[in-house]
N, C-alpha and C positions, 0 to 999 in steps of 0.2 A: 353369574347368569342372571339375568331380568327376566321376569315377567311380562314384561312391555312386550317383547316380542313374541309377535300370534303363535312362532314355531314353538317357543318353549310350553306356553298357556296351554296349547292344544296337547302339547305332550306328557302335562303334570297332569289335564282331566282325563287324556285315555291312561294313562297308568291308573287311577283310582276305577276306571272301569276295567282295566287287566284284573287289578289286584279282585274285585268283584266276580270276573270270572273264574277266575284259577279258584276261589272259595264256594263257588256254585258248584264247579265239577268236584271239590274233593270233596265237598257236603252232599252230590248226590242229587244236587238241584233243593234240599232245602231249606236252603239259607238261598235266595236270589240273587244277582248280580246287581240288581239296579238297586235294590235294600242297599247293602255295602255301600255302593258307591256316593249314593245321594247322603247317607249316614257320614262317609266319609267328608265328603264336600263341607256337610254342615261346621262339622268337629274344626277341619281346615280355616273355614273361613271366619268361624266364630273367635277361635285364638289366634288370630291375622294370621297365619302364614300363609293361608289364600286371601289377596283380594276379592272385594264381591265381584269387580268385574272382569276375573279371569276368563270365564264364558264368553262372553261379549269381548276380550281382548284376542282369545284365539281365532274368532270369526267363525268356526266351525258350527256355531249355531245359524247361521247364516244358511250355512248348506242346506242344514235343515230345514229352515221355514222354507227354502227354494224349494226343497224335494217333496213337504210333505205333498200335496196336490198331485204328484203323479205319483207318490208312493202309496194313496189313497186308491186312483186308479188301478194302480199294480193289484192292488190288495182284491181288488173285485176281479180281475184275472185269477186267482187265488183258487176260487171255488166257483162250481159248475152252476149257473140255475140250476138246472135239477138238483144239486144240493142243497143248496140254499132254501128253495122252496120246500124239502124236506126237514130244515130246521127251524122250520115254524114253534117247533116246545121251548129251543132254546129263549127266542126272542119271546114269549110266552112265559118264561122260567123267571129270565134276567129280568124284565117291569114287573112281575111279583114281586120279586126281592125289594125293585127301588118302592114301590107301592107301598108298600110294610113299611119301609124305613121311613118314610115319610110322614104315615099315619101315626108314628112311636117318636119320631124328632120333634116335629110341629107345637104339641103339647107340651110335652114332656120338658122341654127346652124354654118353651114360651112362660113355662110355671115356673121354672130356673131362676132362668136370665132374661126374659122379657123376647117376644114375637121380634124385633128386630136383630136380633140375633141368633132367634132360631132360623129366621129366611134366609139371612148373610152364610150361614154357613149349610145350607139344604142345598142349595145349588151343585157348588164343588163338593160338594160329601156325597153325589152320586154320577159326577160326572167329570171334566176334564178343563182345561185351559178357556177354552170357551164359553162353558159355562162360568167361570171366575171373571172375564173379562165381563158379561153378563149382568152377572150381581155389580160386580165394585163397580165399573160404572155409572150403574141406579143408584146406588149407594152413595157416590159423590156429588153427582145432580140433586139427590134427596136432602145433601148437608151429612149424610152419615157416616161423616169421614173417618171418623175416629172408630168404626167398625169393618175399614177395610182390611186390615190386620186378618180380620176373621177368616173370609172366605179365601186369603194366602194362606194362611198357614194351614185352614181345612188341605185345599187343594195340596200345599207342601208335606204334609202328615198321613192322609188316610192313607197313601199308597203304602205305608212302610204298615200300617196294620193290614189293610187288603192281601199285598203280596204272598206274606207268609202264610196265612190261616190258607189261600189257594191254593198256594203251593203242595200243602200238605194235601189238603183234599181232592186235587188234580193228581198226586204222587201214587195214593192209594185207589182211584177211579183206574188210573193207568195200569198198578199193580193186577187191579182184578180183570180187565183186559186181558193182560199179556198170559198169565197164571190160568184164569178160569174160562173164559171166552178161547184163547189159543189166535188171538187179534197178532202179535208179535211174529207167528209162523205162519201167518196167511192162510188159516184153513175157513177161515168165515166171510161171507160176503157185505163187507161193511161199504160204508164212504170211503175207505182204504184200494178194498180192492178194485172201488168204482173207479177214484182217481187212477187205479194202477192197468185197469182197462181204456182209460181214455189218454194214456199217457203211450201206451203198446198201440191204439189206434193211429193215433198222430206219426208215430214210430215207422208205421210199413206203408206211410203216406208217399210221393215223389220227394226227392229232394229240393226240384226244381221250385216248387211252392215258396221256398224261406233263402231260396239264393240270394236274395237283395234285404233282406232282413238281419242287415249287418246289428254289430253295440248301437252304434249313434243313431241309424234308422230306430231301431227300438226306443230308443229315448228321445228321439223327435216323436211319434205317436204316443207315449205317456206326457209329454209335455204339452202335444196338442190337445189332450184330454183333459191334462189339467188345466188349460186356458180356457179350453169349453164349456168345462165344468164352474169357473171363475165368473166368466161374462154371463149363465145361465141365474148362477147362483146372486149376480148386481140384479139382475133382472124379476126375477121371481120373491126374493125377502128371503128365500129357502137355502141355506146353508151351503155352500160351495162345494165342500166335504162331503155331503150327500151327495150332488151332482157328480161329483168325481167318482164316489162309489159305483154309481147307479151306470155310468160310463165305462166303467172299468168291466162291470156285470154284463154289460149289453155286447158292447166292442168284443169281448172275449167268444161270448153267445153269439156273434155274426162272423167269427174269427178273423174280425180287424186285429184284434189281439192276440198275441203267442199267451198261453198257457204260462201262469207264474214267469211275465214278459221283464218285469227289474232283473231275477235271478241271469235270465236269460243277455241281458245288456250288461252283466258283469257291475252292476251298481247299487247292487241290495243291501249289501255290508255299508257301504257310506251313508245310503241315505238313512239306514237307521239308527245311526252312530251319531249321525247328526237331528235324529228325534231324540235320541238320548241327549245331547248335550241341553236341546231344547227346553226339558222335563229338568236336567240337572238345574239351568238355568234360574229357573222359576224357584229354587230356595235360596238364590243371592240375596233377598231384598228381607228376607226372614232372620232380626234379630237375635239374641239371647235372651234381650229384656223384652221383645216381646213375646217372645215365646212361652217366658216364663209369666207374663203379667195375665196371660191366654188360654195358659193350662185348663183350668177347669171349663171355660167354655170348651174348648176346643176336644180334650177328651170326651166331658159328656156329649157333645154333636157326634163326634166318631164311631164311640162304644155303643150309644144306643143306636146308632145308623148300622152299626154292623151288625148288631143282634136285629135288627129288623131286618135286613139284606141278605143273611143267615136264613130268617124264619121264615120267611118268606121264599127263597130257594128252596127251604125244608118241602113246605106245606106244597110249591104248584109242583114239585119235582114227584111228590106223593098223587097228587091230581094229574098229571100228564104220566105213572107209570116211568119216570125217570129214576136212575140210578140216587139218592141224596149224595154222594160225594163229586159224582158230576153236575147235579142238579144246585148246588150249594157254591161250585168252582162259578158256575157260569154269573149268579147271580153276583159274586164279585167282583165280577170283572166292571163294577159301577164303580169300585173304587181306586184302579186304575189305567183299565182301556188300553188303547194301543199305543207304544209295542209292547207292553210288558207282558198282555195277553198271549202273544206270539212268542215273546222272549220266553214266558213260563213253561209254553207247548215245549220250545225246543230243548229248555233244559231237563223238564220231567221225561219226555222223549229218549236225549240218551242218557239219562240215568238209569230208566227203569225196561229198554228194549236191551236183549240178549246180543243182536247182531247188529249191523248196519240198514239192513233190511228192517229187520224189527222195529228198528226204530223211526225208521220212513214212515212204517204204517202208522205206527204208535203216533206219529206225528200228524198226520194226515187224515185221522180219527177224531184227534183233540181238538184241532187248529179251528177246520170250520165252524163250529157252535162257539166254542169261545170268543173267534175275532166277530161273528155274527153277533153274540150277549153284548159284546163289548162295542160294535158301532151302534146299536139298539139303546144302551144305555148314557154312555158318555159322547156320542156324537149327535145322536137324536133327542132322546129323553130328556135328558138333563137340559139342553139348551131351552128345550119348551117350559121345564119346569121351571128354571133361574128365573125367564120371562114371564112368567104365569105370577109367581111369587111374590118376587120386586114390585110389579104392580099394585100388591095390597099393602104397601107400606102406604 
């Protein structure tokens, strides 16, 4: 069997994300799927028996870059304005967290290893693919080539320390949910039972309303969203990804949009399978010899980022009246955004709910403030800060 061929490529990287799943449900959600997998990849690729460009041979990342723009839209179908606008603490919570980390890496790193390595790696040590695009770069324009290593491997690494520490803290926030709150058996009026009222309203609607709102109708209108969102975003300097959000929130609120409209088009599973591949992608280019020659930059950027991203969670979670175990979860999500944010909801979800039910809610509880932390930090924040930074080189 070859690797050449995109069917085989694409079928050894979902096995290493099977293998990730089947060890998330027997763990209970805490050990994560995307940990394993991306742990996996490296292990594979580093003793050849993956090529770096199995990714890129299966083409399945492809999908992805296609889908993320409407799977951005999707995501703002997700959650109601009225909730969103009620989750003012979160986005509140999560820039504490990056705020702290910043004030504690800047220094701390620049007395280390010298200011250009502490900006190289601040970027993607609170935010996602586009902030690392960002940095490196500035980085290459500046001659600082030989520091682009940095902000990879940040970007390829925080996620395997973020993951887990949320995981846990998202595990035990849920626990007291389900346990002490009674969020699992619907007797409380949360964001659950909102979504669970606006979803029974939709419900005793005509039918006649969504007769023509076939799969591919649905996916012509997240597509045209995300073209909208594309041409807006050449136009303005302002992030594309934002535009798509901000359409997906609006369309939904005028209900151009179906309610959770990817799930709806039967096309939710692919397009994030192919953000996954996307995310796997990004540690092909991540040696052994550099990884090892990067060590200590790269931990002390991570470790002190995460005790600042931590302490900061701590302290506005105490200031805003928030749980700290949910207050702590959200602020993570700077280190690695979506989907894992979503992928984490779904697995603590049915880990830690009783029924199918329970786990709805559990789900639909967690999801909106985290996917909210999480485009507030690694699709907004970050990108301003990368830019803000590189500039003082």
């Amino acid at each position: 069997m070859t690797i050449n061929e995109p069917v085989f490529a694409a079928m050894l990287v979902l096995a290493l994300i099977a293998v990730g799943e089947i060890i998330s449900v027997l763990t209970r959600a805490r050990v994560p799927m995307l940990l394993i997998a991306i742990l996996g990849f490296l292990v594979l690729v580093w003793t050849g028996i993956f090529p770096k460009n199995i990714v890129d041979t299966s083409t399945f990342s492809q999908i992805g870059s296609l889908m993320t723009g409407p799977l951005v839209v999707h995501l703002g179908t997700l959650i109601p304005l009225t909730l969103m606008l009620r989750q003012y603490k979160a986005v509140l919570i999560a820039l504490g967290g990056t705020l702290i980390a910043i004030a504690l890496v800047l220094p701390i790193i620049t007395m280390l290893f010298g200011y250009e390595t502490a900006v190289a790696g601040m970027g993607p040590m609170v935010g996602g693919i586009v902030a690392f695009i960002v940095t490196s770069d500035e980085l290459k324009a500046l001659g600082f080539t030989n520091l682009v290593a940095i902000p990879a491997l940040v970007l390829a690494i925080h996620k395997l320390f973020g993951m887990p520490v949320a995981s846990i803290f998202l595990r035990k926030y849920a626990l007291i949910l389900r346990d002490k709150i009674g969020l699992a058996d619907g007797n409380k009026y949360t964001a659950a039972t909102l979504e669970a009222s606006l979803q029974q309203k939709h419900k005793s609607k005509p039918k006649k309303k969504y007769e023509f709102n076939t799969a591919n109708v649905l996916l012509f209108k997240l597509f045209l969203g995300a073209s909208l969102g594309t041409v807006i975003g050449s136009f303005t300097g302002v992030s594309s990804t934002i535009w798509c959000l901000i359409i997906g929130v609006l369309g939904s609120a005028l209900k151009f949009y179906n309610e959770n409209i990817m799930d709806k088009a039967k096309a939710s599973s692919v397009a994030i399978l192919g953000t996954i591949f996307i995310v796997i992608a990004s540690m092909s280019t991540v040696s052994l010899t550099q990884f090892l020659h990067f060590i200590p930059q790269i931990l002390a950027i991570i470790l002190i980022g995460q005790f600042g991203i931590l302490t900061g969670g701590f302290i506005f979670s105490k200031l805003f009246r928030v749980h700290p175990y949910k207050g702590m979860s959200l602020a993570l999500t700077s280190m690695f955004g979506f989907p894992a944010d979503y992928i984490l909801c779904q697995e603590v979800s049915r880990s830690v709910g009783r029924t199918e039910e329970g786990q709805q809610n559990l789900l639909n509880e967690l999801s909106p403030p985290m996917l909210i932390a999480g485009f507030t930090t690694v699709t907004v924040a970050s990108v301003i800060i990368a830019s803000v930074l590189v500039k003082t080189l």
